[in-house]
N, C-alpha and C positions, 0 to 999 in steps of 0.2 A: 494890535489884534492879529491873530492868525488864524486863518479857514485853514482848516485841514477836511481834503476830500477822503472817502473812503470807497473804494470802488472793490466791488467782485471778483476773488483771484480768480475765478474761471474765465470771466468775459476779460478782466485784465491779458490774458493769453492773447487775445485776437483784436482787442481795441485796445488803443493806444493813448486814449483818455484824451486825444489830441482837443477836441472838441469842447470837453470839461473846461480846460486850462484855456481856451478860448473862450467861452463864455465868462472865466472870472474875470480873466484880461480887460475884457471889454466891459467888464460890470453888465450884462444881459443876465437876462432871466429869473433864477435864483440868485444871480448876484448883484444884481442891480441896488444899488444906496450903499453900498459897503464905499468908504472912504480909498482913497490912490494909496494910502498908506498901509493896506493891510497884507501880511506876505500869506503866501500860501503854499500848502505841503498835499501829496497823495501819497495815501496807502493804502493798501489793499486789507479787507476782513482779514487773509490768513487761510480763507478757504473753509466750506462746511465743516462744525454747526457753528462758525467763530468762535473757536475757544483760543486761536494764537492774536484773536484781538487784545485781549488781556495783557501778554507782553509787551506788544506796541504802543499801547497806551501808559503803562507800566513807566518804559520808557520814555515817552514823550513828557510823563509828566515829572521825570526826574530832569529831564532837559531843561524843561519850563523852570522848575524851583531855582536851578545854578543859572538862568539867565534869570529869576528875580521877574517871573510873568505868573498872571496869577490863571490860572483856567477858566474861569471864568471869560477873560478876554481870547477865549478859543469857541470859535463855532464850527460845529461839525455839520461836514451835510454827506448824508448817504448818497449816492450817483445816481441818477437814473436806472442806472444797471443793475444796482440793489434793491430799489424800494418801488418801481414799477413796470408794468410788462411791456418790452421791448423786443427790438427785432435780437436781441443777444437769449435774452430769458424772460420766463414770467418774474414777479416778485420773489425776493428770497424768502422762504420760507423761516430762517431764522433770525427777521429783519427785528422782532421784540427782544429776542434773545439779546442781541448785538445793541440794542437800546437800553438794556439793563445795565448791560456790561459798563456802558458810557458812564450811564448816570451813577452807579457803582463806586466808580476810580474819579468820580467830582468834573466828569461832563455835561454838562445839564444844559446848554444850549446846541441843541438839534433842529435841524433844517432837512428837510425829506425834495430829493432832486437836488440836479446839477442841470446839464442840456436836457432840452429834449426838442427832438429834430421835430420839423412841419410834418413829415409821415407818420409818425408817432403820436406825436397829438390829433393828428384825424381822424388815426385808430381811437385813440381815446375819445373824441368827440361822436363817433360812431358806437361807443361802446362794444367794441373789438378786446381793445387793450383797457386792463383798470390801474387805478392809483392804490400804490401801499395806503393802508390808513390804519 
């Protein structure tokens, strides 16, 4: 199996995802029951409205066929930084767009969130900040 994170080239500028790749580490959060065996990959949309998501993917799933993995055993999950409003950005506006694209090129297992910090969730429990849906 392999998670591949997708994080926001604009917030990718100033966060360093550090936190992400620690929560899958540790299996927290959104990663919590994934198996010790699962490797994991980050890249970015490609930047507004995600149109260079297509070659990444593109890519990825020709990688996939010469290593003989089927897509299926890939679960994608948008970052925090993309699918909820956070201290970087609100929700990406082109977060359907970029959910087409997956499902499109034979992604179909989607996970919405990576970290999200105790400040973050306060705001959302406060109804400050909202969840993509």
């Amino acid at each position: 199996m392999l998670v591949v994170i997708i994080q926001c080239e604009d917030v990718v500028k100033r966060c360093s995802g550090f936190l992400c790749m620690r929560d899958f580490f540790d299996r927290a959060g959104k990663f919590a029951g994934y198996p010790d065996n699962v490797r994991y990959m980050s890249i970015t949309c490609g930047g507004c409205c995600g149109n260079l998501l297509t070659p990444k993917l593109e890519n990825l799933g020709m990688r996939l066929r010469k290593d003989n993995l089927s897509k299926d055993n890939v679960v994608i999950h948008f970052a925090s930084c993309v699918c909820s409003d956070n201290a970087h950005r609100q929700p990406c506006p082109f977060m359907n767009r970029m959910k087409t694209l997956l499902e499109r090129k034979g992604f179909t297992n989607i996970v919405l969130g990576t970290h999200i910090s105790q400040k973050a969730q306060a705001k959302r429990d406060a109804g400050i900040y909202r969840q993509w849906e």
